[in-house]
C-alpha positions as CSV (number, residue, x, y, z in Angstrom):
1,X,43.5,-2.5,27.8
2,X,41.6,-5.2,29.5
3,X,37.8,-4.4,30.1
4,X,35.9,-6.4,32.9
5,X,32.8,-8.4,32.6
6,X,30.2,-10.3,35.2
7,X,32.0,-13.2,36.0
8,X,35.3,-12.2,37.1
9,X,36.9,-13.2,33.3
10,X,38.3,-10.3,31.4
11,X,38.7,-10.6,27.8
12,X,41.3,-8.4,25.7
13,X,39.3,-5.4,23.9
14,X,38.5,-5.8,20.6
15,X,40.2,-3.4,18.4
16,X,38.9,-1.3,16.5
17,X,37.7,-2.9,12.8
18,X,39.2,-1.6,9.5
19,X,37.8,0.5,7.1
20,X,37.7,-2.6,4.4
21,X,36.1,-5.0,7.4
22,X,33.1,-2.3,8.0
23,X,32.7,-2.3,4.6
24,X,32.4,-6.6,3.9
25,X,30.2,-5.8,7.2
26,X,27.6,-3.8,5.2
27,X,27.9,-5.6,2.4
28,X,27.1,-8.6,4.1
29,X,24.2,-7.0,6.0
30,X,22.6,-5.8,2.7
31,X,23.0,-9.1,1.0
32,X,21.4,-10.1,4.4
33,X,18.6,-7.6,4.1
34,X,17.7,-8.4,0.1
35,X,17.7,-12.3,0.9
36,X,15.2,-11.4,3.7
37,X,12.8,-9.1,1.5
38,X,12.2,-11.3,-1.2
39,X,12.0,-14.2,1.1
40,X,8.9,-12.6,3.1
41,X,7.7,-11.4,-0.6
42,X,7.3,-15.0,-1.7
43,X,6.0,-16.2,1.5
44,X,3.8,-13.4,2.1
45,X,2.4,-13.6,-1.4
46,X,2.1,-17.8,-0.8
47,X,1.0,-17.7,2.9
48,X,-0.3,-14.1,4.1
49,X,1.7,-11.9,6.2
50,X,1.0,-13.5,9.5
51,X,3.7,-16.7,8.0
52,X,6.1,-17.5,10.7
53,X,9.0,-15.4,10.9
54,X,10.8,-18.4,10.9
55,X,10.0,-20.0,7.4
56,X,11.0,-16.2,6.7
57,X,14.4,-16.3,8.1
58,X,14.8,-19.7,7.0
59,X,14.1,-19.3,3.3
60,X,16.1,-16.2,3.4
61,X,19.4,-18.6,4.9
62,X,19.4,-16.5,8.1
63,X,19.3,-16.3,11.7
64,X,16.0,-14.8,13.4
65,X,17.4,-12.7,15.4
66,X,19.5,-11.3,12.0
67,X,15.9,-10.8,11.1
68,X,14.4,-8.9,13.8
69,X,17.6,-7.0,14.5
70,X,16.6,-5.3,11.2
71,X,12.5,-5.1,11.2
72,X,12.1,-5.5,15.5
73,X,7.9,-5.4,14.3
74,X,6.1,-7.5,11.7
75,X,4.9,-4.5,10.4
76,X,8.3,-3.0,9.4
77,X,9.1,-6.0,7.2
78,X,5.7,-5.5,5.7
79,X,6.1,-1.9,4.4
80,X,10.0,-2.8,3.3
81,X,8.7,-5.7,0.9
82,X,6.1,-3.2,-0.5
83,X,8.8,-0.4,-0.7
84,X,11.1,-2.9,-2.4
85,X,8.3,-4.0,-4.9
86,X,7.2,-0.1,-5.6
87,X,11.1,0.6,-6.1
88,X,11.2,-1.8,-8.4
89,X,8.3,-1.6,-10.8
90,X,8.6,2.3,-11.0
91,X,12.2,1.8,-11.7
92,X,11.6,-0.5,-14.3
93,X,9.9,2.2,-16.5
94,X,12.8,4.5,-17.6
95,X,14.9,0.6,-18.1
96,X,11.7,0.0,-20.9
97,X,12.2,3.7,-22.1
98,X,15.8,3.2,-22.6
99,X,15.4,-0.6,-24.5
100,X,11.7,0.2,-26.0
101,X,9.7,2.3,-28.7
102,X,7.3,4.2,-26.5
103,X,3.7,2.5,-27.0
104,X,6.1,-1.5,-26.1
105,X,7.2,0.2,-23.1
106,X,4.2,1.1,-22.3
107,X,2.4,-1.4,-23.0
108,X,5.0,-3.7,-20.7
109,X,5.2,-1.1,-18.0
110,X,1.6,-1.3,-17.8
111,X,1.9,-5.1,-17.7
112,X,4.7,-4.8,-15.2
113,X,2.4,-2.6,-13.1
114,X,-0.7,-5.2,-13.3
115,X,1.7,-7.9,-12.3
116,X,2.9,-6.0,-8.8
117,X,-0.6,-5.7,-8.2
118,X,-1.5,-9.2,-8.9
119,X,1.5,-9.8,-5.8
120,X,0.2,-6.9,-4.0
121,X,-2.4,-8.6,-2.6
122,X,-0.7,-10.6,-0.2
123,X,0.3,-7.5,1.3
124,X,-3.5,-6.2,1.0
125,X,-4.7,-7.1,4.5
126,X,-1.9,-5.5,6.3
127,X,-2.0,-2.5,4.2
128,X,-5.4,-1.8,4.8
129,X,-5.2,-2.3,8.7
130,X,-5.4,1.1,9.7
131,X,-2.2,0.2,11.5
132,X,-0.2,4.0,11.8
133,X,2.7,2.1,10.6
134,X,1.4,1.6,6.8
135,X,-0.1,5.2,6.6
136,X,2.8,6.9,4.6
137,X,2.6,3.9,1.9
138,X,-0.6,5.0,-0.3
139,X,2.0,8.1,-0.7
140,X,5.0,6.5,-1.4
141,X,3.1,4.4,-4.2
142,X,1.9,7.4,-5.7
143,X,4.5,9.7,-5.2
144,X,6.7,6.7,-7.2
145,X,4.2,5.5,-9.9
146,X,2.7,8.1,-10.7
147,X,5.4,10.1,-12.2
148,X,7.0,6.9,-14.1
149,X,3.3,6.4,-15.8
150,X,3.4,9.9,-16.6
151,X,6.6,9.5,-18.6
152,X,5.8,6.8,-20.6
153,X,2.3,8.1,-21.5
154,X,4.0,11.4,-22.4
155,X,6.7,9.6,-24.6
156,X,3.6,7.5,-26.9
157,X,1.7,10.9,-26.9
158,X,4.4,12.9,-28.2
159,X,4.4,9.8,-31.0
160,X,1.1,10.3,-31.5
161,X,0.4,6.8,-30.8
162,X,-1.6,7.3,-27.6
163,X,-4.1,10.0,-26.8
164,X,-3.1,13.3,-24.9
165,X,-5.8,13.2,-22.2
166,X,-4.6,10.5,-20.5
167,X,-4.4,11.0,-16.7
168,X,-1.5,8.9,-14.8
169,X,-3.2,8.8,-11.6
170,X,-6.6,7.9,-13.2
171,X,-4.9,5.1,-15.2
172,X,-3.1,3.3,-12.1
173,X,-6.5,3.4,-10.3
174,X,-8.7,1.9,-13.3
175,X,-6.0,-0.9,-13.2
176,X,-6.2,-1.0,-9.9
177,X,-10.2,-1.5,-10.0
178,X,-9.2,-4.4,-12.8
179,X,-6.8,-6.8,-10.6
180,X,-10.0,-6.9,-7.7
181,X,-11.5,-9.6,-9.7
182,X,-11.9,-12.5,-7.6
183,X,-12.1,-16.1,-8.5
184,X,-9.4,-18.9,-10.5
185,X,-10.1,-16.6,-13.7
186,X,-9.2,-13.0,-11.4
187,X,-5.7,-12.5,-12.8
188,X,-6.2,-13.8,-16.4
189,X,-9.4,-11.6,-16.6
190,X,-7.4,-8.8,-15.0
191,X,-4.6,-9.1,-18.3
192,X,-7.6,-9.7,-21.0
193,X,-9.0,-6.1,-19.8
194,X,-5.9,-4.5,-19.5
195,X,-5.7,-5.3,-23.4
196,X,-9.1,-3.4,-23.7
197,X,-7.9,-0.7,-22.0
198,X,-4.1,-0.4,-23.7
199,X,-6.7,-0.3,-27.0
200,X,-9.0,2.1,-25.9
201,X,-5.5,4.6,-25.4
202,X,-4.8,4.4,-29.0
203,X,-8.8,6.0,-29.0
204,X,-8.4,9.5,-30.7
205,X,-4.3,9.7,-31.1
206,X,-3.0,12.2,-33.2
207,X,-2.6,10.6,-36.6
């Protein structure tokens, strides 16, 4: 069948695509999609979010419209890099369960956790906005953190390396008070009291 256009030309239909092509189609868009996340993650960390969507696309080896096809608003590629990182980092906790004793895999988690932070705050700006487009993301870090924290603190209590009182939530937020420090010295001030505060855990273990 022959299907008409504007100009008078008709082109043949294009038939319908195979079951392996829509699959090298979405595999292809995902590589597409990954390439552009940790593109705008570098950049936004290096630049701010407001860098050109072009140095973006660019780094990422794609086209802009490929780009905006898949986040239309700046703010959609914003809260899919900090998804990405959040999916990451909690994820990385049961890999250190699997690999560590329980107080390294802490201890690294932890590490892990002050390191997302530390990239965080290229994304900090935007996040705090007020823009209705970032509101569900102070959820989604909890709801993902909080219960990978929980795990490993339970894992180095049941060891009796750690203290039992520890609270996940209040531990992600006295880290997060840490990495504010400003100045050239903010991130290596930010590990020397996280080593304070991985000490102070071992404070009244079960011996």
């Amino acid at each position: 069948m022959l299907l008409p256009v504007r100009s008078g030309v008709r082109l043949p239909e294009i038939e319908e695509d195979s079951g392996a092509g829509r699959g090298r189609l979405r595999a292809d868009a995902r590589r597409n999609e990954d390439a552009v996340l940790e593109a705008a993650k570098e950049i936004f960390l290096a630049d701010g979010v407001d860098a050109p969507v072009r140095d973006i696309a660019a780094k990422a080896g794609v086209g802009v419209g490929t780009l905006y096809r898949r986040f239309p608003k700046r703010s959609d590629l914003v809260a899919a890099v900090f998804r990405r990182e959040v999916d990451a980092c909690a994820q990385a906790a049961d890999v250190l369960a699997g690999e560590q004793p329980p107080v390294e895999a802490l201890t690294l988690w932890l590490k892990r956790y002050t390191g997302f932070l530390a990239a965080k705050k290229g994304l900090a700006a935007a996040l705090h906005s007020g823009d209705p487009a970032y509101a569900a993301l102070p959820d989604y870090f909890r709801a993902n953190f909080e219960p990978a924290l929980a795990a490993l603190l339970d894992r180095a209590a049941a060891e009796g390396a750690i203290r039992q009182d520890v609270d996940a939530y209040d531990l992600l937020r006295a880290i997060g008070n840490l990495c504010v420090a400003q100045g050239e010295d903010g991130p290596d001030h930010a590990r020397r009291m996280l080593d304070l505060l991985i000490d102070g855990l071992r404070y009244g273990a079960a011996k």
